[in-house]
Backbone of each chain as ProteinMPNN parsed JSONL, in Angstrom:
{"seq_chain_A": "XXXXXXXXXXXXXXXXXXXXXXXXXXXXXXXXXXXXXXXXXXXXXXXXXXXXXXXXXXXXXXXXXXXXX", "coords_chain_A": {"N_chain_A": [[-114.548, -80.989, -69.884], [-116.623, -79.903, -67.149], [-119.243, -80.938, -65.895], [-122.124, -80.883, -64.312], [-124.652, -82.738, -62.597], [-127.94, -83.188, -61.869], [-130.192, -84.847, -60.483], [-133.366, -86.48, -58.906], [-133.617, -88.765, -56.781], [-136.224, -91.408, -55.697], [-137.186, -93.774, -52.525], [-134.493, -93.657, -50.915], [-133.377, -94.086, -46.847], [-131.546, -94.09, -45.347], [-128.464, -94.003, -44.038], [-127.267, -96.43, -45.365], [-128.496, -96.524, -48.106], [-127.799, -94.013, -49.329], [-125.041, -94.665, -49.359], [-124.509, -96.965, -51.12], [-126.031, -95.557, -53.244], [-123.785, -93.697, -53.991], [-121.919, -95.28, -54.436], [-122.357, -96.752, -56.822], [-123.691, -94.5, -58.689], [-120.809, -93.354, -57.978], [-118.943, -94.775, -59.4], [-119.687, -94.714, -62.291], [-118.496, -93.864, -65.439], [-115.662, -90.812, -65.455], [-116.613, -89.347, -63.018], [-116.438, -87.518, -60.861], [-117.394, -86.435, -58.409], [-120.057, -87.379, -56.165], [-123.081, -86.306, -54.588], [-125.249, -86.631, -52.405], [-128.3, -85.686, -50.886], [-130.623, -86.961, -48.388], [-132.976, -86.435, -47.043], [-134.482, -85.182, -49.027], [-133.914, -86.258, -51.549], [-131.673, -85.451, -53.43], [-129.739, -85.925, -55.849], [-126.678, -84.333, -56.507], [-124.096, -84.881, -59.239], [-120.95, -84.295, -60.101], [-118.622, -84.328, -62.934], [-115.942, -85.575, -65.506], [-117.238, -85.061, -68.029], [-120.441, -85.104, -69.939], [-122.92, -86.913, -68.728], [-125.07, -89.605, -69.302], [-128.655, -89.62, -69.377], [-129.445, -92.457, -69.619], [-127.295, -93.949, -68.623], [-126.802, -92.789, -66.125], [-129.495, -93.866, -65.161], [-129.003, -96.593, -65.193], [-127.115, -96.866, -62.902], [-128.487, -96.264, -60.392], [-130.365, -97.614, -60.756], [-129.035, -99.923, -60.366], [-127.82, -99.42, -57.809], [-130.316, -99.898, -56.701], [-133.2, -98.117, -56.303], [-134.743, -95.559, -57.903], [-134.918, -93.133, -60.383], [-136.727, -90.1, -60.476], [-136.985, -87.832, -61.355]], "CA_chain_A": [[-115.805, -80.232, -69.914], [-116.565, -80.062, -66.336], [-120.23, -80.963, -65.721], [-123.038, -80.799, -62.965], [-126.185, -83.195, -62.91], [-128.905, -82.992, -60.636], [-131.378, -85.458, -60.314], [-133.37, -86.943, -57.502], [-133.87, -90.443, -56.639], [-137.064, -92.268, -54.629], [-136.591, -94.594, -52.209], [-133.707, -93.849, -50.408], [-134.226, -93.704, -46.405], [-131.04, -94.149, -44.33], [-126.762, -94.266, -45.046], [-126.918, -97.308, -46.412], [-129.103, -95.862, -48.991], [-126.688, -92.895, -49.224], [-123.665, -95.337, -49.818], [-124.846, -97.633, -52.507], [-126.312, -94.514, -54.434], [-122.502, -93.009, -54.276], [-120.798, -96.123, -54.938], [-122.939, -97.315, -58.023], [-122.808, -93.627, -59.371], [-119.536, -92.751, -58.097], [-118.26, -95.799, -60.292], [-119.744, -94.011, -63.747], [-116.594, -92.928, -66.091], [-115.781, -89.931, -65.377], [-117.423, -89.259, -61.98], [-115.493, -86.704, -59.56], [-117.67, -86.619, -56.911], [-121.167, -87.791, -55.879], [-123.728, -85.829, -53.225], [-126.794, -86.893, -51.747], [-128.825, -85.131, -49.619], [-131.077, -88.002, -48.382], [-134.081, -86.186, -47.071], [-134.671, -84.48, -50.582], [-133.699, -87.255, -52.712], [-131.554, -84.353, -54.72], [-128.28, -86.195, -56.039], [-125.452, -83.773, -57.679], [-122.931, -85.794, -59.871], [-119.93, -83.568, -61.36], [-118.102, -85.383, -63.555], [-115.615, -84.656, -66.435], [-117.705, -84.978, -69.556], [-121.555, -85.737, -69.372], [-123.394, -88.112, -68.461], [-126.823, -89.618, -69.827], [-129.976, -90.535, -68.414], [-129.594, -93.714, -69.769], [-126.299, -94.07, -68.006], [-127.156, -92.713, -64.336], [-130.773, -94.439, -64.787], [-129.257, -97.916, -64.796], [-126.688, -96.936, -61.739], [-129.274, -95.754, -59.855], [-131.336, -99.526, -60.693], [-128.531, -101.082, -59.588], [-127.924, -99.746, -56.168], [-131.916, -100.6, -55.896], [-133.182, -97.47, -56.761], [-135.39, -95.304, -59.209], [-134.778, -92.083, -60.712], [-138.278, -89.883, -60.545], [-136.418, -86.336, -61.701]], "C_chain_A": [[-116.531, -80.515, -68.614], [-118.315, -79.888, -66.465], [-121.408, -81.337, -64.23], [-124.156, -81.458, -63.3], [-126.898, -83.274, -61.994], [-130.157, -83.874, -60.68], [-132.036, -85.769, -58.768], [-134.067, -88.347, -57.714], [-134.849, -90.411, -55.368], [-136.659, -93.214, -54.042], [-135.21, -94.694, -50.886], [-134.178, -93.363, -48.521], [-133.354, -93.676, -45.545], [-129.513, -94.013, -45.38], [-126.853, -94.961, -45.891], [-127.346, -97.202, -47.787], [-128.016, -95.284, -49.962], [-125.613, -93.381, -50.222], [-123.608, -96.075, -50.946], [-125.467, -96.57, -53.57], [-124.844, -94.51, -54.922], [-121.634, -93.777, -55.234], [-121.15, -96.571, -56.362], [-122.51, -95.549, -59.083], [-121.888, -93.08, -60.017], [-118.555, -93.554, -59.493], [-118.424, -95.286, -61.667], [-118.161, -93.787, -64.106], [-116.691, -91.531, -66.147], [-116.372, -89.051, -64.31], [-116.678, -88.386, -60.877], [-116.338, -86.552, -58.382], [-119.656, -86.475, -57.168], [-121.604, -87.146, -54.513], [-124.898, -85.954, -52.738], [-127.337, -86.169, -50.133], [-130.063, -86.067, -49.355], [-132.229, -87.106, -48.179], [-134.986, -85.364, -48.4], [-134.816, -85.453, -51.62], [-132.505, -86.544, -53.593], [-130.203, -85.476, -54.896], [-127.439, -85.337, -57.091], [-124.306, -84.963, -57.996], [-121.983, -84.761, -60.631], [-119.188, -84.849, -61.663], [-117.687, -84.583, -64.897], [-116.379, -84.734, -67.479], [-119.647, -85.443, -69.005], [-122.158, -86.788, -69.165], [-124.986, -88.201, -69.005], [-127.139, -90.095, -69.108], [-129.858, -91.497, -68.302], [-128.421, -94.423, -68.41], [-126.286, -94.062, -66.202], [-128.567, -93.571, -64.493], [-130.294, -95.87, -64.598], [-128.217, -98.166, -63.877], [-127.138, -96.914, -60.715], [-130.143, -97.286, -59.462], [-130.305, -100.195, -60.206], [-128.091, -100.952, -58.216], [-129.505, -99.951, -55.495], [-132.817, -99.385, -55.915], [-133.839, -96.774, -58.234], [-135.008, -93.583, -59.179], [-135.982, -91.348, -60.699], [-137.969, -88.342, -61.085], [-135.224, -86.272, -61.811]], "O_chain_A": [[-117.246, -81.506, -68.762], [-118.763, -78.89, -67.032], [-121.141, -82.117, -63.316], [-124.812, -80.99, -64.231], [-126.273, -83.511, -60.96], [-131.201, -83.301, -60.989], [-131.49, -85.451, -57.712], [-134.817, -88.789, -58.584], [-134.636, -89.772, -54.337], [-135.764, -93.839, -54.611], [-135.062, -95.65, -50.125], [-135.068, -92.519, -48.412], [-133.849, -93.238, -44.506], [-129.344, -93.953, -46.598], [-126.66, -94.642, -47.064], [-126.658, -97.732, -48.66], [-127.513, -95.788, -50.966], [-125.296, -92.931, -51.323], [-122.71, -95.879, -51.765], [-125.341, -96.838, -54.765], [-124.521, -95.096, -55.955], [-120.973, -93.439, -56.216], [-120.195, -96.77, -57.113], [-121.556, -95.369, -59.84], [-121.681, -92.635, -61.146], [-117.76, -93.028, -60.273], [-117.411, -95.338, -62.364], [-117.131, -93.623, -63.451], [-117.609, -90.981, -66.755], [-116.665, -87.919, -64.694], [-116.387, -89.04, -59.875], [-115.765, -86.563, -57.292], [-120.304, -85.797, -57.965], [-120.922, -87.254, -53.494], [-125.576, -84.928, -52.777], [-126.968, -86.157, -48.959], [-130.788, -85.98, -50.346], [-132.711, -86.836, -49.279], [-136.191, -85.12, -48.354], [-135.726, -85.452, -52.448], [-132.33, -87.152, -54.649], [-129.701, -85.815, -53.825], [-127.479, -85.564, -58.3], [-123.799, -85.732, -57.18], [-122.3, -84.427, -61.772], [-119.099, -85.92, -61.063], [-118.267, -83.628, -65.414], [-115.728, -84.035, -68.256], [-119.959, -85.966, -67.935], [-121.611, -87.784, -69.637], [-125.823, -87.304, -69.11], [-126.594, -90.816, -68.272], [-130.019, -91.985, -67.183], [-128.751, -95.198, -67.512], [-125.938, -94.897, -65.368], [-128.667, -94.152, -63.412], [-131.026, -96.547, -63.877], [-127.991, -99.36, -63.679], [-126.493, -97.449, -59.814], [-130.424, -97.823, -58.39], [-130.601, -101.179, -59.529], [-127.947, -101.918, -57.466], [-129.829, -100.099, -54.317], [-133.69, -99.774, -55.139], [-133.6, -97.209, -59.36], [-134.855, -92.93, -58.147], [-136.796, -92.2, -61.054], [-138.986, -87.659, -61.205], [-134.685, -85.196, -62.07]]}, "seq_chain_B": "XXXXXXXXXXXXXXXXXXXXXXXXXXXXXXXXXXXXXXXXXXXXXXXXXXXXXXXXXXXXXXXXXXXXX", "coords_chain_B": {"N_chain_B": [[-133.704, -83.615, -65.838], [-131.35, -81.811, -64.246], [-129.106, -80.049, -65.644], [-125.225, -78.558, -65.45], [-123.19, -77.22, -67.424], [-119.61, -76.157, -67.453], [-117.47, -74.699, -69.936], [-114.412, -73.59, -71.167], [-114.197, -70.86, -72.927], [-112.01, -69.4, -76.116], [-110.715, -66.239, -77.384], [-112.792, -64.467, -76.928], [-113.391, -61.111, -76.534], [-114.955, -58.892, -76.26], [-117.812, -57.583, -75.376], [-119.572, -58.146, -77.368], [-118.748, -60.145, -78.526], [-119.503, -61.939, -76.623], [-122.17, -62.05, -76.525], [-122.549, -63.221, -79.102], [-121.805, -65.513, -78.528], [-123.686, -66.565, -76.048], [-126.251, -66.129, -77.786], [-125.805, -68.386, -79.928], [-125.275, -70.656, -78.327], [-127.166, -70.813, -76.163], [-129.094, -71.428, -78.239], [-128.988, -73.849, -78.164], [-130.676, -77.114, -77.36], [-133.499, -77.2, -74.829], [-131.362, -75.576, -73.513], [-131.051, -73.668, -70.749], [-129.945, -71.421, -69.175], [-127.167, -69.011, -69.844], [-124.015, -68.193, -69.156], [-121.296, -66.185, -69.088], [-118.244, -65.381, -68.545], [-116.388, -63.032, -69.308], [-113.549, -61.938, -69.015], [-111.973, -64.148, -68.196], [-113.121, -66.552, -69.81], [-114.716, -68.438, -69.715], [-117.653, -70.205, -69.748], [-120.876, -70.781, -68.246], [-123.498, -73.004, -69.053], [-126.363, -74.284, -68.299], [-128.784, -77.009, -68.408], [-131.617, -78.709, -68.904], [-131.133, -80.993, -69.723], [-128.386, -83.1, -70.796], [-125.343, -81.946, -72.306], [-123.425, -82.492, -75.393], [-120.158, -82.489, -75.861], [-119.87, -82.549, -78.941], [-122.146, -80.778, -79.524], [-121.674, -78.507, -78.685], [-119.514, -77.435, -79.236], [-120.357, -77.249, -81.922], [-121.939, -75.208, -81.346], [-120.4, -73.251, -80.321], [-118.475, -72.675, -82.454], [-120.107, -72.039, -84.599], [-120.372, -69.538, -83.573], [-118.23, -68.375, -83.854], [-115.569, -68.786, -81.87], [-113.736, -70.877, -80.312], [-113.752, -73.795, -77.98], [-111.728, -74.174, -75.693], [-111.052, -75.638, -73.222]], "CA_chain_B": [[-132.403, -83.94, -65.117], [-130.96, -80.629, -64.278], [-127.559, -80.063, -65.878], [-124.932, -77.744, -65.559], [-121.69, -77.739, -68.213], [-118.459, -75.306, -68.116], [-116.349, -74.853, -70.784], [-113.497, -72.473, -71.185], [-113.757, -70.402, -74.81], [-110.958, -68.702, -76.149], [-110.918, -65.626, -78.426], [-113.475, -63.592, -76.605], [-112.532, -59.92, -76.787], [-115.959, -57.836, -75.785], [-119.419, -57.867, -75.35], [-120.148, -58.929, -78.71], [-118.311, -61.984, -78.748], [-120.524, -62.699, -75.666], [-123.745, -61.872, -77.365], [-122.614, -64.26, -80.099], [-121.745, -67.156, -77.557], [-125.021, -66.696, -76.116], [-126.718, -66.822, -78.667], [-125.177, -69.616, -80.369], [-125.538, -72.06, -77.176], [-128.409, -70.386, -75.83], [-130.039, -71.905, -78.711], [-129.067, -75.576, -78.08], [-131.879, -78.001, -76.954], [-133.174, -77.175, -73.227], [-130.653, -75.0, -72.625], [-131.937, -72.43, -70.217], [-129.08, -70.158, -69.386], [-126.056, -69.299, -70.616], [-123.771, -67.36, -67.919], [-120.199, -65.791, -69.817], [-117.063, -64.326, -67.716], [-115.432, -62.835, -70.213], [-111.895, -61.938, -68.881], [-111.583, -65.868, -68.391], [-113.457, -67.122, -70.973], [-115.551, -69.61, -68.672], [-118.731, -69.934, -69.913], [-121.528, -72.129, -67.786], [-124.529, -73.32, -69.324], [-127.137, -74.787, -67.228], [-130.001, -77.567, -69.311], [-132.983, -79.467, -68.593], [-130.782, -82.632, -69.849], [-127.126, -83.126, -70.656], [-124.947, -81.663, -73.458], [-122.688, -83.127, -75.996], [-118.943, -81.722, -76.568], [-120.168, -81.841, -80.53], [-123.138, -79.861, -79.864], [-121.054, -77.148, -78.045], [-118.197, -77.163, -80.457], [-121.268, -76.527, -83.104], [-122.674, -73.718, -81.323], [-119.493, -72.049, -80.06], [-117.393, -72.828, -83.932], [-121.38, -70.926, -85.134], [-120.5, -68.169, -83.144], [-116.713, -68.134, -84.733], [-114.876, -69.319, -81.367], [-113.467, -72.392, -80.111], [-113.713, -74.595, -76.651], [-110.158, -74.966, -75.294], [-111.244, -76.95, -72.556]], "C_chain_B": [[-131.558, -82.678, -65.679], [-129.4, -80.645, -64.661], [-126.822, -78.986, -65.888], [-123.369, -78.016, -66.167], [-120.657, -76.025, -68.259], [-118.247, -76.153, -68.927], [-115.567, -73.46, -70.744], [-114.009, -71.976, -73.064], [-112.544, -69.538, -75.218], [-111.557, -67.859, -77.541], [-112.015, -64.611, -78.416], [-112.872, -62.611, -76.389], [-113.308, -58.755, -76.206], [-117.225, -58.235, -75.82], [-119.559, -58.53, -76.286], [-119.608, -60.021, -78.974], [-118.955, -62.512, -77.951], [-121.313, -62.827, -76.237], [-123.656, -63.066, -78.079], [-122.42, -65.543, -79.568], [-122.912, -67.358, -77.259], [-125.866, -67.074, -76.66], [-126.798, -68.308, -79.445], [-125.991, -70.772, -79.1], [-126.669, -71.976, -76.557], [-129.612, -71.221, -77.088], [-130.743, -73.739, -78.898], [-130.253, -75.997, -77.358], [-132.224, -78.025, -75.988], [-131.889, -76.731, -72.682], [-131.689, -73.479, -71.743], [-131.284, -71.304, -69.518], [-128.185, -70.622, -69.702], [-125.037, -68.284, -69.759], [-122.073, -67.229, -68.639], [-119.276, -65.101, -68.828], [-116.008, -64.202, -68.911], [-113.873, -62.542, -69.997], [-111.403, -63.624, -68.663], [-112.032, -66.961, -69.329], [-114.617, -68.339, -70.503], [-117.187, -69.059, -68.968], [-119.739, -71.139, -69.551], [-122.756, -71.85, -68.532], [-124.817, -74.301, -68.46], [-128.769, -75.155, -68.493], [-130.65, -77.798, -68.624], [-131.852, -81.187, -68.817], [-129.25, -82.106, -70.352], [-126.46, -82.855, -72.006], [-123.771, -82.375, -74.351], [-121.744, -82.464, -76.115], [-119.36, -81.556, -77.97], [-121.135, -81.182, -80.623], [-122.441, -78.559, -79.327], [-120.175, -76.877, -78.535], [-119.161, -76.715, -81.436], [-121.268, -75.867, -82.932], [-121.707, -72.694, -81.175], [-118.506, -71.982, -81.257], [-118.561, -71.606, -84.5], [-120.876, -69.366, -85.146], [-119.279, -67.655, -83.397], [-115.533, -68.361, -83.148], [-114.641, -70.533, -81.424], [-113.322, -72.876, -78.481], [-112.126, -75.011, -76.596], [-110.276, -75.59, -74.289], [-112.614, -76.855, -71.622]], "O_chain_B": [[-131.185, -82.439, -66.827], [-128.582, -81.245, -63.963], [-127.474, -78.043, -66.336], [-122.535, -78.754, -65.642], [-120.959, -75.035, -68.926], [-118.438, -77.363, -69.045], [-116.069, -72.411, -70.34], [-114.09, -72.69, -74.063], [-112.13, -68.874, -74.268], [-112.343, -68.264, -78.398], [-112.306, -63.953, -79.415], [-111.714, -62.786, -76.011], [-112.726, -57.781, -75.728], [-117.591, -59.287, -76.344], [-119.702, -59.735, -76.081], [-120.126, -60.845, -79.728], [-119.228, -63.683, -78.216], [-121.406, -63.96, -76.71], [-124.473, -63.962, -77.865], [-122.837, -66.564, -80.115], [-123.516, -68.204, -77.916], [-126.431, -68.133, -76.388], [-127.74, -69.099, -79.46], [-127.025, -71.435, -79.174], [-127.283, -73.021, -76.34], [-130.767, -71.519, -76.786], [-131.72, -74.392, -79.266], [-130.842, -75.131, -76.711], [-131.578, -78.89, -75.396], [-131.341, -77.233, -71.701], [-132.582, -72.711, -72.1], [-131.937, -70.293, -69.257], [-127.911, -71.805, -69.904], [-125.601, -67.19, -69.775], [-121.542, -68.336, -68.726], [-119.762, -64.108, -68.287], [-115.135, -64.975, -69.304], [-113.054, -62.935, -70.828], [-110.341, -64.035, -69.131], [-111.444, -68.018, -69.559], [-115.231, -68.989, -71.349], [-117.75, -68.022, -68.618], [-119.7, -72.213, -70.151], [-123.128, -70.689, -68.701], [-124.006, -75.051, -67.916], [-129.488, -74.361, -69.1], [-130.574, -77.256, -67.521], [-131.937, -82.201, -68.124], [-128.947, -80.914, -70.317], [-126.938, -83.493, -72.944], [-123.037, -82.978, -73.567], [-122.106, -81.392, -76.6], [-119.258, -80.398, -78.374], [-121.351, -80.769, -81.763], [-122.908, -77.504, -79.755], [-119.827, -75.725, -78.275], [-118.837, -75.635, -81.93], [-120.784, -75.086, -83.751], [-121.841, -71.557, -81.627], [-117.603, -71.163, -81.086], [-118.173, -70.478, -84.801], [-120.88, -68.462, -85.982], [-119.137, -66.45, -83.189], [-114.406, -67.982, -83.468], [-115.095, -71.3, -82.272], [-112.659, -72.11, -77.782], [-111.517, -75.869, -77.235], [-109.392, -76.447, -74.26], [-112.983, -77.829, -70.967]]}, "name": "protein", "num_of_chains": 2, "seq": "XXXXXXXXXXXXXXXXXXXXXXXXXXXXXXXXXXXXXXXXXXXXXXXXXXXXXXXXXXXXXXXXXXXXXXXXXXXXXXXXXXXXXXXXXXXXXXXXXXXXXXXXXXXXXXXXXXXXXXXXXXXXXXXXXXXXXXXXXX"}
């Protein structure tokens, strides 16, 4: 069940930013690909099945990181 | 947290099996469209938050199809 999530994250302000979003994300189960557009904040996540808030909100806390949308 | 879910349906035949997909999923929780290609069966919904395979097996079994993938 091929899915699209769109949130945006505060905070982020350079790559390294960028990279620890992806990698904390990308790591979710189920995660095919991670996109950040940094000056936006916007992050798309497809991924095969969905994903919860709960789920991206505490990937998001752990690359350092808050969810705000 | 903007979501967007394919699924394939099978057993669509004409408009009115659309209508009734629509409907059906269209009525799930923060969904806010419901977008049908009927010669392929690919039907995207697009939420406010993220959907469950058993809520979309409800709505599209409702509407007398089935999710083949």
């Amino acid at each position: 069940m091929a899915t699209s999530t769109t949130i945006t994250v505060s905070g982020m302000t350079c790559g390294h930013c960028v990279a620890s979003v992806k990698e904390e994300v990308g790591a979710l189960p189920g995660v095919t690909s991670v996109d950040v557009d940094l000056e936006s904040g916007r992050v798309t996540v497809d991924s095969e099945g969905p994903l919860s808030r709960e789920q991206l909100d505490a990937a998001v806390a752990e690359a350092g990181y808050e969810i705000v949308a």
